[in-house]
N, C-alpha and C positions, 0 to 999 in steps of 0.2 A: 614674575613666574618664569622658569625657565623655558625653552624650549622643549625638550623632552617631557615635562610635567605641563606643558600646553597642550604636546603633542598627543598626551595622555588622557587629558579630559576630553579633546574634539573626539579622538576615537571612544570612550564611550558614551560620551551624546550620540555620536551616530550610532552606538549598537543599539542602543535604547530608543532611537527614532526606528531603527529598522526592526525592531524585537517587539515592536509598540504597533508595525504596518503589518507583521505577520503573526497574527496569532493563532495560537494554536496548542488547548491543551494535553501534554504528551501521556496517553492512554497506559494505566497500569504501570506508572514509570520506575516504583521503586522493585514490584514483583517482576518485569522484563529483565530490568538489569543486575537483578540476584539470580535470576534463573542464567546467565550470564559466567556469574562463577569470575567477575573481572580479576584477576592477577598484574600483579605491578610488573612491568617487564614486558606483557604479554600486548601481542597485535589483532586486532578486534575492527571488525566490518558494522557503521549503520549500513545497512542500505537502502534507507528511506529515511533521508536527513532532515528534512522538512525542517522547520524551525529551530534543530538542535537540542531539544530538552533532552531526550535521550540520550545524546552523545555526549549533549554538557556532563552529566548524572555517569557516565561510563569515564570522562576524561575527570574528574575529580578522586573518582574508584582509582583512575592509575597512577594518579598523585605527581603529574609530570615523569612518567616514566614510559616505556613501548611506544605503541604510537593507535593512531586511531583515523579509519580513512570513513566517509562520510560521501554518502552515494546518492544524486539525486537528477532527474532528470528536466525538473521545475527550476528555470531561472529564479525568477521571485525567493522560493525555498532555500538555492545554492546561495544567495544576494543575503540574505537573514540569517543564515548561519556563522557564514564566513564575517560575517561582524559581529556575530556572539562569540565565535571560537575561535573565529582568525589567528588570535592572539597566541594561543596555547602551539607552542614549539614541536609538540607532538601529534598534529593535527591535520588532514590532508582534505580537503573538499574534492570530490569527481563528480562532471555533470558527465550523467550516463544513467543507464537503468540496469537495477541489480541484477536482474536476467543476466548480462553480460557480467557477473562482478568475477569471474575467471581471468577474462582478459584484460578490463579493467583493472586489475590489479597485476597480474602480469608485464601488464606494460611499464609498471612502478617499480618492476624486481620481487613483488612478492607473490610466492606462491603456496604458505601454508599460515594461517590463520590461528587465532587461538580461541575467536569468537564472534559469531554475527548475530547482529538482529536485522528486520523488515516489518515494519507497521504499516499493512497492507490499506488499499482504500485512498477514497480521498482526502484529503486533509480538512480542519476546520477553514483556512484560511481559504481554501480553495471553494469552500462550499460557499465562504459568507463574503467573497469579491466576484460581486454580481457580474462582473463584463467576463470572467471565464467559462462564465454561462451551463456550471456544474448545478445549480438552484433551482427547482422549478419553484421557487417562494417571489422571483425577481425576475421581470424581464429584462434578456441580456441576449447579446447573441449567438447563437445555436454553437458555442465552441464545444468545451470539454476536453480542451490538451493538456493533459499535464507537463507535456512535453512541449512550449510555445513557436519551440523552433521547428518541428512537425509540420506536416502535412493535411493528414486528415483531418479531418474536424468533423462534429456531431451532424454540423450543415449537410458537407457533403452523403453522407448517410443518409438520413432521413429526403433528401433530394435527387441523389442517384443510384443508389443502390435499388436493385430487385426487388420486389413484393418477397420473395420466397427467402432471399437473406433477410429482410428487415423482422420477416416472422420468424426467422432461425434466431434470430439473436433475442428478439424479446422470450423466446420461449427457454434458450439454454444459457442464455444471462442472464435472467430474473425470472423463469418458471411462473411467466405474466401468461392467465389465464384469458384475457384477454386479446393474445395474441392475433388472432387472423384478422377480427375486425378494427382491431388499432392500424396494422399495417394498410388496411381497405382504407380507411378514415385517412391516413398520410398520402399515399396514392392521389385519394378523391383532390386535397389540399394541392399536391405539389402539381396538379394537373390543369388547376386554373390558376397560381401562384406558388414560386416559390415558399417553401417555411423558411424564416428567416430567422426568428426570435425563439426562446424558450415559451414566452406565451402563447408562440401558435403550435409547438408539440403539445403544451398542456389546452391545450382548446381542442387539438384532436383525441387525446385521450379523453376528455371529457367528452367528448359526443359519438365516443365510440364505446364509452363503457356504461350502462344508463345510471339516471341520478342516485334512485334506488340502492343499486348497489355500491357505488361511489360512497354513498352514505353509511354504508355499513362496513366500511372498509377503516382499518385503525389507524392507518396515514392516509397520506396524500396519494390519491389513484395514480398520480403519474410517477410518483416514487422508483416503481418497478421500471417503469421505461426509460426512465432517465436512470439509474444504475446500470442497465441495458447496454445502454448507448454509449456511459463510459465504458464502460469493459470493455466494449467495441472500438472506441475510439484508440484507447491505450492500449490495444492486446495483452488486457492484464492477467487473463487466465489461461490462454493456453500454454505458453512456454514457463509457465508456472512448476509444475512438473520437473521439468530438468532444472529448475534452476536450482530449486530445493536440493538435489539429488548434486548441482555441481558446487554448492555449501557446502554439504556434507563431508563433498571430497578435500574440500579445502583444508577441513577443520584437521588441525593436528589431534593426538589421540586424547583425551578429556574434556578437548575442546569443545565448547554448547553451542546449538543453535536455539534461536527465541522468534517465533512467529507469532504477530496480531492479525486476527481478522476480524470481519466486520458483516459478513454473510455465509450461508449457510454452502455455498458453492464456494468459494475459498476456504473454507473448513475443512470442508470434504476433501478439498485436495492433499493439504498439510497434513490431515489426518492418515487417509491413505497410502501417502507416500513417504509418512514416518512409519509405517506400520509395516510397509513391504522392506524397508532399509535393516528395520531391526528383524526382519522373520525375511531375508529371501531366497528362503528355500522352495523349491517348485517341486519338490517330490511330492506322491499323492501321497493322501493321510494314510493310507493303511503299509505303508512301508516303512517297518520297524528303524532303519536305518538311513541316515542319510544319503543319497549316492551322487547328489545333482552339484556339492560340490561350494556351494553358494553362501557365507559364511554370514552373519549381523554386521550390520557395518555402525550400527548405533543402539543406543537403548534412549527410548520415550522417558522423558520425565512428563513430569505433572499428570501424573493418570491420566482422567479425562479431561483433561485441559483445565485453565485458570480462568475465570470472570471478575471483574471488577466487583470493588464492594460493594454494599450500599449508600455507605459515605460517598463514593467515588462517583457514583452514577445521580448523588442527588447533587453535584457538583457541576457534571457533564452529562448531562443527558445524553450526551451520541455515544458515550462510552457501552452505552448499556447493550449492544450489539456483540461486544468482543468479546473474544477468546482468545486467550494467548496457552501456545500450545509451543514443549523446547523437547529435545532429544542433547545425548551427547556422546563425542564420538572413541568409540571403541580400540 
């Protein structure tokens, strides 16, 4: 065997060892990357590269041609793409978060786009490897980075932050009606022992929300908290807002944008902030004429957004959450 045809089969064993350690099935893949609009020639943003299925599905659409940069801030994620797609010549991995994908790409010489997407949320793989400690189903420790090279962590939260943030966050992260006395029950916890595990956040939820209604609840009582705590951890929503808004600018004129989400507060945003792009005008309604000046910068496709099928969701149960929601730009 030669050398280059050796060299050829070890690299895809290893993709297929690494594509085999991260899995993760890509949500709505063939309706994302239609709504996409891919063109041969044309420069196109993941920005939530995660295992690549996406970008594999978008870099086959451009038939070796433009190029395709791929945005993630997950070691693990950047590590399993980069050996699914390494290969393709037209292909750039950045660890970064697409928050930044302005300068991020800037830094690269590019600065107008033909096309992005972002599959908002956590990833399967990140749910189902217990020691990131995204799971309340597995005791693991109290992490939640998607970013490993970070800081914060879920720990530090739940053990030093305020009573009064730890309640802000359960209520305007997951609209956890349970709020004040989950935060009392963590307190109570961190006051004779640190929390250190995901079992001891789900032990205070549990003894703070009664059995009763735990029981009548359609998932897992701690669900809302522990989605909570990532949002908190990753500051996945507030610079959410601009970031959308600095895609948009990106995108050259026809150019699509394609957003997934996975709750009803990430919704709201994409929603929102495609609706004021394509209408922002500020003039009040009863003023025949425009005066403020303010012109569409986009038009909303998919009316009210896309859902996965029912094929799709009897496949992926997690999918059954999303909404993929594109605009394109004017």
């Amino acid at each position: 065997m030669s050398f280059d045809k050796k060299t050829e089969q070890v690299n895809s064993q290893m993709a297929a060892q690494q594509d085999e350690q991260f899995k993760h099935l890509s949500v709505m893949l063939e309706e994302t990357v239609d709504m996409l609009n891919v063109r041969e020639g044309g420069v196109y943003v993941d920005g939530t590269l995660g295992g690549g299925g996406h970008s594999a599905e978008i870099l086959r659409r451009l038939n070796g041609t433009g190029h395709l940069y791929g945005i993630d801030r997950d070691n693990d994620a950047l590590a399993a793409a980069t050996a699914r797609l390494g290969g393709a010549g037209n292909f750039t991995a950045i660890k970064g978060n697409f928050h930044d994908v302005k300068e991020l790409l800037a830094a690269r010489g590019v600065t107008k786009i033909d096309g992005m997407m972002i599959d908002l949320g956590v990833s399967s793989y990140q749910l189902d490897t217990a020691e990131r400690g995204f799971s309340y189903h597995a005791d693991a420790p109290l992490d939640m980075r998607m970013d490993q090279d970070q800081m914060l962590t879920a720990r530090e939260i739940v053990n030093m932050w305020p009573r009064e943030e730890i309640i802000r966050i359960l209520r305007d992260y997951s609209e956890e009606k349970w709020a004040v006395r989950i935060a009392e029950i963590i307190l109570e916890h961190r006051a004779k022992k640190p929390l250190e595990t995901t079992a001891d956040l789900v032990a205070c939820v549990d003894a703070a929300i009664p059995k009763k209604i735990r029981m009548q609840d359609s998932g897992h009582s701690a669900r809302r908290t522990f989605q909570a705590l990532r949002i908190a951890v990753n500051d996945e929503l507030e610079p959410l807002h601009t970031a959308l808004e600095d895609m948009a600018d990106l995108l050259n004129p026809g150019g699509q944008l394609a957003v997934i989400t996975f709750h009803s507060l990430e919704d709201r945003i994409v929603k929102q902030t495609f609706r004021r792009l394509a209408n922002p005008c500020t003039c009040p309604p009863r003023i025949p004429v425009c005066i403020c000046g303010k012109k569409p910068v986009v038009k909303v496709l998919g009316g009210g957004g896309v859902k996965p099928s029912k094929e799709e969701i009897a496949v992926n149960a997690r999918s059954r959450s999303a909404m993929l929601r594109g605009c394109v730009k004017l």
